[in-house]
N, C-alpha and C positions, 0 to 999 in steps of 0.2 A: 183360065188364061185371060189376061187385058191386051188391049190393044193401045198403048202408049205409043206417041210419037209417031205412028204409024211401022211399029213392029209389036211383033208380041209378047207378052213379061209371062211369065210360071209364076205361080203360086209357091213361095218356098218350102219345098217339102220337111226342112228341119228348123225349130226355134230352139233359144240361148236356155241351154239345161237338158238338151235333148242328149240320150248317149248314143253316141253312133262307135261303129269299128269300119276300118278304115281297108280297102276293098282294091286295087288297082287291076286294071284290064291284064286278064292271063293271055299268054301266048306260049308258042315253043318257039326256043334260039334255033342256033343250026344243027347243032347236035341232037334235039328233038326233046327236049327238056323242056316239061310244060313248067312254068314258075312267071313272074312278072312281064309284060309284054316289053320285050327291045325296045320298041320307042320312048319305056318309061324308066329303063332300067337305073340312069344319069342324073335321072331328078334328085334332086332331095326326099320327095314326098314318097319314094320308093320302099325308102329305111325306114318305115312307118306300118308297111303293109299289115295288116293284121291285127292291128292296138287298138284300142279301146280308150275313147276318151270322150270328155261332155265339152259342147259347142259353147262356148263364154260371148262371142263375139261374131254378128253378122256382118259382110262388106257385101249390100245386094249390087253396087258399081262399080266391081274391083276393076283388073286391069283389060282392059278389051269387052267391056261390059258383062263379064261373068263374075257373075257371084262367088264370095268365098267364102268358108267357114274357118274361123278361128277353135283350133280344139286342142283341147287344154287335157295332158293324159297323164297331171298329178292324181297319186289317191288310187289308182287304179294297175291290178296286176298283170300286167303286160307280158307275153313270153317272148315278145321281139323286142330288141336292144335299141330305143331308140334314143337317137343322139341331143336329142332338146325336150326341155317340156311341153312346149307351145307349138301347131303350125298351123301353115292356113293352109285350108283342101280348097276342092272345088266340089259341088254337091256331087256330081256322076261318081265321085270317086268314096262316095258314105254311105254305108248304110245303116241302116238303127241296130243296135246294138242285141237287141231281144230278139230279131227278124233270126233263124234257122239258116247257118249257109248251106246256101241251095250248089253248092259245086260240086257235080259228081262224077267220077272218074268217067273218061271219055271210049267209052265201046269201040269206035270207028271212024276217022279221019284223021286229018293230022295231029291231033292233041293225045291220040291215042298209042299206049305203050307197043313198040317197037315188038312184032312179031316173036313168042317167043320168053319176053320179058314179063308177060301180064302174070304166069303164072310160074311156080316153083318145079323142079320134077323131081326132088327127092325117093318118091314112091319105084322111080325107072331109074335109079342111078347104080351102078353096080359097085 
């Protein structure tokens, strides 16, 4: 980290050719349905979750001084339908594309499947 201006700058964790897949903060709605968080569902950058694209273009002083990544997800086999070729992320919302996702079904709290639901009972059904 620098000290610029008298605040602090990061070090950009992704340069232009890097492949990242594109990650947004999970949540459960009200129904208890873990999938995109609410706050994010509206965005554009929503219809993206999950795709796979390489960073063409960095903006490190976008709007409100957050950094934005231009990712470009021609060339690449996507299983979400996404509506354009090009968008701009923010870093929190990238990860590298080789990185293993680490999401694993949730045991115990709210992210976790409704009493009942986790498991099948086939075996007990008459």
């Amino acid at each position: 980290m620098a000290l610029a201006a008298g605040r602090v700058e990061a070090m950009a964790a992704f340069a232009v050719g890097d492949q990242v897949r594109v990650t947004l903060p999970k949540g459960a709605n009200k129904r208890g349905v873990v999938g995109i968080s609410v706050m994010y569902t509206t965005l554009p950058e929503a219809r993206f979750d999950g795709a796979t694209g390489d960073i063409v273009e960095i903006n490190p002083r976008g709007p409100l001084g957050i950094p934005l990544y231009l990712v470009n997800f021609r060339g690449h086999e996507n299983r979400v339908a996404i509506p354009w070729q090009s968008q701009w992320f923010r870093e929190e919302w990238l990860v590298g594309a080789d990185e293993p996702k680490t999401e694993q079904p949730a045991k115990s709290g709210e992210l976790a499947a409704a009493s009942g639901q986790a498991a099948t009972t086939l075996s007990e059904s008459s």
